[in-house]
VEXTIRO-595203 format. One record per residue (C-alpha): residue in one letter; chain; x, y, z. Coordinates in steps of 0.001 Angstrom, whole numbers. Each point is the difference from the previous one (the first is absolute). Example, Ala and Ser with C-alpha at 12.3 -4.5 7.8 and 13.67 -1.06 7.14 Angstrom:
<vokes>
rest	kette	px	py	pz
a	A	12300	-4500	7800
s	A	1370	3440	-660
</vokes>
This chain:
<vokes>
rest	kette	px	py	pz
x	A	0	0	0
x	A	1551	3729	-931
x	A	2	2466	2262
x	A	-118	3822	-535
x	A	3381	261	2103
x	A	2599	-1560	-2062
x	A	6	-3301	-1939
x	A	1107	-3771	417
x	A	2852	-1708	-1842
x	A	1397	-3537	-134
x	A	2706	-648	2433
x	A	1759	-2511	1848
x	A	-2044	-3831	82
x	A	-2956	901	-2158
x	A	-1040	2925	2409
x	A	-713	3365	-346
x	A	1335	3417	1214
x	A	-1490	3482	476
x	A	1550	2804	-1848
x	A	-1424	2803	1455
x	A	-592	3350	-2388
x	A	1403	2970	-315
x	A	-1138	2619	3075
x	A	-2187	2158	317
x	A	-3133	-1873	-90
x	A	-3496	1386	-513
x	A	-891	1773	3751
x	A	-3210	551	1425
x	A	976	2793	1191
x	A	-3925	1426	1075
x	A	-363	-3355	2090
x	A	4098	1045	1563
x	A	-1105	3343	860
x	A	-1133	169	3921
x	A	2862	-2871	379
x	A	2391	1962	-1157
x	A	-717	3085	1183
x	A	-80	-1553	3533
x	A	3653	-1789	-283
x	A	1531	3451	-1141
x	A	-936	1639	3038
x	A	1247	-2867	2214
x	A	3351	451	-2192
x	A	-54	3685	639
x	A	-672	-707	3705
x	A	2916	-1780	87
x	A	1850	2222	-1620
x	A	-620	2699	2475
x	A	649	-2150	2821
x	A	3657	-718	-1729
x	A	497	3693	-361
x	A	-285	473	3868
x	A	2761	-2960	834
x	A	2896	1969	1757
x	A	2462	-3369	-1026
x	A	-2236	-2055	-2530
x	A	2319	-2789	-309
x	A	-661	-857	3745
x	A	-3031	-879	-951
x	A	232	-1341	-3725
x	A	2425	-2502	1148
x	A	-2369	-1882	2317
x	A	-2600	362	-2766
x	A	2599	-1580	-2407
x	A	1039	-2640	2476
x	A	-3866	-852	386
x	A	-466	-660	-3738
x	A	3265	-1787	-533
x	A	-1462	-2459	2546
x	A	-4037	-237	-1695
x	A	879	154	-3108
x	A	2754	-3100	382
x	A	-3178	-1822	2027
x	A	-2362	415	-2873
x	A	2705	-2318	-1885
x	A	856	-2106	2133
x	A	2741	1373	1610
x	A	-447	450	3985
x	A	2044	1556	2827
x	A	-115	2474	2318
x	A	831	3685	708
x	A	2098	-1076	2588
x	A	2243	-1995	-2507
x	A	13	2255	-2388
x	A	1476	2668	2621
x	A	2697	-2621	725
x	A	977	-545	-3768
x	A	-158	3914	-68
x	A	2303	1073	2466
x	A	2515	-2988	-524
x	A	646	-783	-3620
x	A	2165	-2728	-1
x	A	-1591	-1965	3247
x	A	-1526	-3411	-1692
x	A	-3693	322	-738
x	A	-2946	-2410	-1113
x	A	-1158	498	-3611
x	A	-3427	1524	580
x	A	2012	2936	1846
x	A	1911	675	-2586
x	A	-2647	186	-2135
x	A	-1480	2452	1573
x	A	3334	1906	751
x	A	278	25	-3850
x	A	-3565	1638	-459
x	A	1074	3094	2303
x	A	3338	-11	-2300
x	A	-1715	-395	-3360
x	A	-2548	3161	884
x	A	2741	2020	956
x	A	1520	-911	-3337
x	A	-2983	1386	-1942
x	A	-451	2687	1931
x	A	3852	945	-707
x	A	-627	-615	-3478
x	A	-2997	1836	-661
x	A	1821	3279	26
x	A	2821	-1736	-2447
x	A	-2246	-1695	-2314
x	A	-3500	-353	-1007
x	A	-1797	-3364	974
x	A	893	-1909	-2380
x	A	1573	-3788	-1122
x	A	3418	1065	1781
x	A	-1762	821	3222
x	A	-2351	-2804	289
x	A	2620	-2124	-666
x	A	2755	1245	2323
x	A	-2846	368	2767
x	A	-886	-3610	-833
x	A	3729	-1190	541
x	A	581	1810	3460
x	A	-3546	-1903	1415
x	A	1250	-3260	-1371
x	A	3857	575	317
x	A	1879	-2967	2901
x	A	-3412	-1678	516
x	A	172	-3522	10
x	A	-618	-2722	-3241
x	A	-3368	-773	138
x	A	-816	3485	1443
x	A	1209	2288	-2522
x	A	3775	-774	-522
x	A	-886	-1899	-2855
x	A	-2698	2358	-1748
x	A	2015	2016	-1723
x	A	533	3095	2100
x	A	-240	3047	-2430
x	A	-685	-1526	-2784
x	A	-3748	-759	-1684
x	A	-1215	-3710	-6
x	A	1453	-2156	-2716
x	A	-2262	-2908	220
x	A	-3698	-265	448
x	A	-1860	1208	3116
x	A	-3289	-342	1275
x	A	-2120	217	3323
x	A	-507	-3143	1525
x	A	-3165	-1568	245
x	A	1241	-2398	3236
x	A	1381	-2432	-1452
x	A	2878	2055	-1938
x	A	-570	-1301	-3356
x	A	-965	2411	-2956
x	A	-3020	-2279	-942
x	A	-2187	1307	2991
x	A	2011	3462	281
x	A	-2484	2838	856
x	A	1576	2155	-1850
x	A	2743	-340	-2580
x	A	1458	3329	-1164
x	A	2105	816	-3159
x	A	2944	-2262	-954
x	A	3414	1633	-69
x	A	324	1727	-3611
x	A	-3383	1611	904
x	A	950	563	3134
x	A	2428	2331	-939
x	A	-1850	1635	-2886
x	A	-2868	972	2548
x	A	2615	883	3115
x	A	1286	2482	-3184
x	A	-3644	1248	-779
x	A	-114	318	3469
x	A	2744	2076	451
x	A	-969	2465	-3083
x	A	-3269	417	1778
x	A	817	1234	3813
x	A	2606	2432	-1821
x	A	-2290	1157	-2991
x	A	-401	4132	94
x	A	-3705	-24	-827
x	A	-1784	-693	3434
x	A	-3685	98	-33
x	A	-440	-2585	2426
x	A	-4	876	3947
x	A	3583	-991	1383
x	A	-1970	-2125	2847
x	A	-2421	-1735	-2664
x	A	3615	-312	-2161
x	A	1175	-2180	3000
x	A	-2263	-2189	49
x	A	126	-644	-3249
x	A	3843	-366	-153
x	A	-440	-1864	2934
x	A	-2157	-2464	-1450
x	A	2086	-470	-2690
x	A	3482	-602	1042
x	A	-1851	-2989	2211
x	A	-1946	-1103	-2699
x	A	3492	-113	-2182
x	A	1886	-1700	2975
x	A	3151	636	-1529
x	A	2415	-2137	2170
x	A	314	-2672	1438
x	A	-803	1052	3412
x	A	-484	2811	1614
x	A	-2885	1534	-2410
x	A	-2372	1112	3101
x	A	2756	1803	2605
x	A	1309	1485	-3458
x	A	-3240	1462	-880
x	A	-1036	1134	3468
x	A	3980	1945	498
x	A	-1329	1386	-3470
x	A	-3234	1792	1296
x	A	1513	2798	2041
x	A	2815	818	-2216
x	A	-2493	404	-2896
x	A	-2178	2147	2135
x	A	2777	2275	1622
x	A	1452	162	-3840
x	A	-3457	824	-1426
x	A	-249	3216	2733
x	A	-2872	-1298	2604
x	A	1825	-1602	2276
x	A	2422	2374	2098
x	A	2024	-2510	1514
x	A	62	-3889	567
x	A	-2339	-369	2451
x	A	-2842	-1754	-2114
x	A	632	-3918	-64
x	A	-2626	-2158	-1198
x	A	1111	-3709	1570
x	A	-2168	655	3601
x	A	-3247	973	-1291
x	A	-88	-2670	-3176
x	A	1602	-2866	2692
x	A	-3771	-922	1797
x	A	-1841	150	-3911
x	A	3249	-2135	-1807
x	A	-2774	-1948	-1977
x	A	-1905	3151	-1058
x	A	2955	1108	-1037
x	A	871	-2613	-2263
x	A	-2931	-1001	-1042
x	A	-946	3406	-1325
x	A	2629	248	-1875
x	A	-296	-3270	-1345
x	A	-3310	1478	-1020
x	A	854	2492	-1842
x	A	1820	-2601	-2525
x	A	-2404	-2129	107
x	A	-3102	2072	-890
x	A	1282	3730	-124
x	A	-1076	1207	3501
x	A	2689	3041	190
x	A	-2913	1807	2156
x	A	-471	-2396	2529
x	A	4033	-650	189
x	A	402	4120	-154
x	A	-2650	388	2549
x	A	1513	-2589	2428
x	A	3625	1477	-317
x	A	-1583	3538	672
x	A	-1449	-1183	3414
x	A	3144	-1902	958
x	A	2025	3128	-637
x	A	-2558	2306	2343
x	A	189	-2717	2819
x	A	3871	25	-299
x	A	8	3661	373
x	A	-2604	-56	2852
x	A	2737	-3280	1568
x	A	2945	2653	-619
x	A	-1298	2941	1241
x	A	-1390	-2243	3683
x	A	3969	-1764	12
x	A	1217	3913	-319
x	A	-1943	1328	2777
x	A	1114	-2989	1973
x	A	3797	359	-846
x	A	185	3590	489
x	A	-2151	-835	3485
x	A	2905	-2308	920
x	A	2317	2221	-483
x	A	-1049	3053	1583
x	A	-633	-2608	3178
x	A	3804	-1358	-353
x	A	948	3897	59
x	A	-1808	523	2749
x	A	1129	-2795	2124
x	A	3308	1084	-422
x	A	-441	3210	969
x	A	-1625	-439	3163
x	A	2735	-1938	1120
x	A	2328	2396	-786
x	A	1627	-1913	-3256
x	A	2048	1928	-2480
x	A	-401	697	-3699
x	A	2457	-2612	-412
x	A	-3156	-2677	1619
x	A	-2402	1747	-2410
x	A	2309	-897	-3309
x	A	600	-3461	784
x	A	-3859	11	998
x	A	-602	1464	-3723
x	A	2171	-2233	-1501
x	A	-2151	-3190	1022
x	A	-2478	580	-2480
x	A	2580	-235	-2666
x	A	786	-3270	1631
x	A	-1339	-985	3085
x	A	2928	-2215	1158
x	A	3027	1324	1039
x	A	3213	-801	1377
x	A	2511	2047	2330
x	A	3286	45	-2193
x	A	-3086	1577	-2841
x	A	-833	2597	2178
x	A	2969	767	1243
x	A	1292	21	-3844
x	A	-2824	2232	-1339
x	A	24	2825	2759
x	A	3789	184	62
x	A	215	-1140	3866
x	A	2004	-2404	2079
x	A	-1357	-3482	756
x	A	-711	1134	3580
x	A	-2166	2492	-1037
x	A	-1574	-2168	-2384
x	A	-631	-2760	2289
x	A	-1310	2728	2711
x	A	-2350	1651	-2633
x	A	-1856	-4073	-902
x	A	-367	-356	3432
x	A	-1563	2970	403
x	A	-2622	-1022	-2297
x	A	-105	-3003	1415
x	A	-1074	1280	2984
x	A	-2700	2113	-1702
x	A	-1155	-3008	-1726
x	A	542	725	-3371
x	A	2508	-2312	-850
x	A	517	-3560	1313
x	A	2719	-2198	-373
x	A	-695	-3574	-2204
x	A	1000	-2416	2057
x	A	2741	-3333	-1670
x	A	1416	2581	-2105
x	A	3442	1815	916
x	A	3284	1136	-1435
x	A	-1188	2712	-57
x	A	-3618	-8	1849
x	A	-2852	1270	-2116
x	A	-2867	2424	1429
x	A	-3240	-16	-1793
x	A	-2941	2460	133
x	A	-3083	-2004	97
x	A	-2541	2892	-277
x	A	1849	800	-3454
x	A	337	-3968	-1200
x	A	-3786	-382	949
x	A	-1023	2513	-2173
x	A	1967	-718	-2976
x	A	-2132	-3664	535
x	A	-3071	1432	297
x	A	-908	-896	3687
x	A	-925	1905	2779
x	A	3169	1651	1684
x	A	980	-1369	3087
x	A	-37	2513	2602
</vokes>
C-alpha cells in the first residue's frame, strides 16, 4: 500500500523500505493554529526565565545531565545521575558501559552546540556528534556501529524477534539513505523559510528518525538535534529546552505517531503531538529552574548564617556543574592549600550539603544529593 509520505522499494530478503519524501509536507496549518500559538508562548516563557539566570550554566548543566540520563533510558541504556557524576569528575576511573553512554550524550551536545556557531547543521555535524555518543563504547553497544559514519548495511526497527520479516518499520537502505540525509541537509539550510521554525522541527525531526541513518544511535542523535536547530533558527535563547523528560512517560505515542505519519500521512496528528510535548518540556524546565535556583539561594544562605566565606559559596556553586567533588579539586580550582580545601568540604559537610560516598577513597568523593536528585527527576532529599 503507498503512502502520501514517501514510497517503498525492494530491499534486503524480499522486503520493503520507506523512502520518505522530500520536506515540507502539505500542513494544516488552520487545525496547528491554537497549538502553536500556545507552545510559542511557553518557548518565550522560557526564554524570559533564561534571560534572568545570573550564571545559566549552573543550571543548564543539571538540565543537560537530566537528559543525558532519559534520553539513554528511552534506548535502553540505564544508569544513574550519581554515576554519571563519578564518570564526570574522574575521567579515567573504570566505568560500566551504560555510564559511558550517557557521559558521551553530555559530550556529543556540547559538540553541537560548539559547532553550531562553526558550521551549519549539516552531514559533518551529525556525523561528528554521532561519533562522540558512540566513541569507546563497548562491541555490541556501539563500538561496532560505525561511530561517525552512516549505516552501510540494512537497518530496521525490530518487531521482537529482530528479524526484518516482522520489522515494524524498515527505513531506507544505505544509497537512499544518504540521498535523503543530503535532501535533508539542503532543506534545514534552504534560505526560503515559510514554515514556523517550531513546526520545521518537527518535521526535521520526524525525518532524520524516519531516515535512521546509522547504525545506532538515530533517537539520542535526533533529540541532541532539537535544541540546536531551535537556538540556530532564533526561538530558543539558550539550551534550556530538552525534549527526552516530557516524551519519556508517552514513548509509544511517540513512535507510533510517527510511524503514522508514514504509514497514512498523519503530519497533523504527529505535529500536534510534538507541539504539546515541547509546551510540557518548557512547563518541566521552567518548575526544575525555580527549583535549582531555590537550592541555591538556600545553599547561600546556609553558608552565610554560619559565617562561611565566599570561598564556601563557589565550591557550593560549583556542585551544580558537578555535584561530586573531591578535596585535591577544590583545592586545585580555588588556588588554595589542601588544608583549606579539606576545611572548606567539611564545612559543607557539616551544613549538609555535601556527603561523603562511602568504599570510595584515594581521594574521597563528596556528592550533593539535592543536585544529583534533581538531575534524576526525584524529589530532593532535604
Amino acid at each position: 500500500m503507498g503512502s502520501p509520505s514517501g514510497v517503498l522499494i525492494p530491499t534486503i530478503a524480499g522486503e520493503m523500505a520507506f523512502v520518505p519524501n522530500p520536506l515540507p509536507p502539505h500542513i494544516d496549518y488552520a487545525a496547528l493554529a491554537m497549538s502553536l500559538a500556545e507552545t510559542m508562548q511557553a518557548i518565550g516563557e522560557l526564554n524570559a526565565a533564561g534571560r534572568s539566570l545570573t550564571d545559566p550554566m549552573l543550571v543548564i548543566r543539571p538540565l543537560q545531565r537530566k537528559e543525558a540520563l532519559l534520553s539513554s533510558a528511552m534506548e535502553g541504556t540505564f544508569t544513574t545521575a550519581n554515576q554519571l557524576a563519578l564518570a564526570e569528575i574522574d575521567e579515567d576511573a573504570p566505568m560500566d558501559s551504560a555510564t559511558l553512554e550517557v557521559r558521551n550524550y553530555i559530550r556529543a551536545f556540547a559538540t553541537a552546540d560548539r559547532l553550531r556557531a562553526e558550521i551549519p547543521i549539516s552531514s559533518r555535524m551529525i556525523c561528528e556528534v554521532h561519533r562522540v555518543l558512540l566513541s569507546q563504547t563497548n562491541p555490541g553497544r556501539g563500538a561496532t556501529k560505525r561511530p561517525g559514519e552512516y549505516k552501510d548495511q540494512q537497518n530496521f526497527i525490530s518487531g521482537g524477534d529482530r528479524r526484518i520479516e516482522n520489522a515494524r518499520f524498515v527505513p531506507p537502505p544505505p544509497n537512499e539513505s544518504q540521498l535523503t540525509i543530503a535532501e535533508l541537509e539542503r532543506y534545514i539550510n534552504r534560505e526560503d523559510r515559510p514554515v514556523p521554525p517550531i513546526i520545521d522541527s518537527a518535521l526535521i525531526h520526524y525525518q532524520l528518525e524516519t531516515i535512521h541513518p546509522f547504525a545506532d544511535g538515530n533517537g539520542r542523535v535526533g533529540r541532541i538535534l532539537i535544541p540546536i536547530h531551535l537556538m540556530n533558527a532564533g526561538i530558543l535563547d539558550k539550551p534550556l529546552l530538552y525534549l527526552s523528560p516530557a516524551v519519556e512517560g508517552r514513548k509509544s505515542e511517540y513512535a507510533d505517531l510517527m510511524l503514522d505519519v508514514s504509514r497514512s500521512g498523519n503530519w497533523t496528528g504527529w505535529i500536534e503531538f510534538y507541539l504539546d510535548v515541547v509546551r510540557d518540556a518548557c512547563r518541566s524546565t521552567l518548575a526544575t529552574l525555580g527549583e535549582l535556583e531555590a537550592l541555591r539561594l538556600r545553599f547561600r544562605e546556609q553558608i552565610s548564617e554560619s559565617g562561611g566565606s565566599a570561598r564556601y559559596v563557589t565550591i557550593a556553586d560549583e556542585l551544580f556543574l558537578t555535584p561530586i567533588i573531591t578535596i585535591p579539586r577544590v583545592a586545585e580550582r580555588l588556588s588554595i592549600t589542601y588544608p583549606a580545601a579539606k576545611n572548606a568540604v567539611e564545612r559543607l559537610v557539616q551544613l549538609k550539603i555535601l556527603e561523603e560516598l562511602p568504599g570510595l577513597s584515594n581521594p574521597k568523593r563528596f556528592v550533593c544529593w539535592q543536585i544529583s536528585d534533581l538531575s534524576e527527576g526525584t524529589q530532593p532529599r532535604q
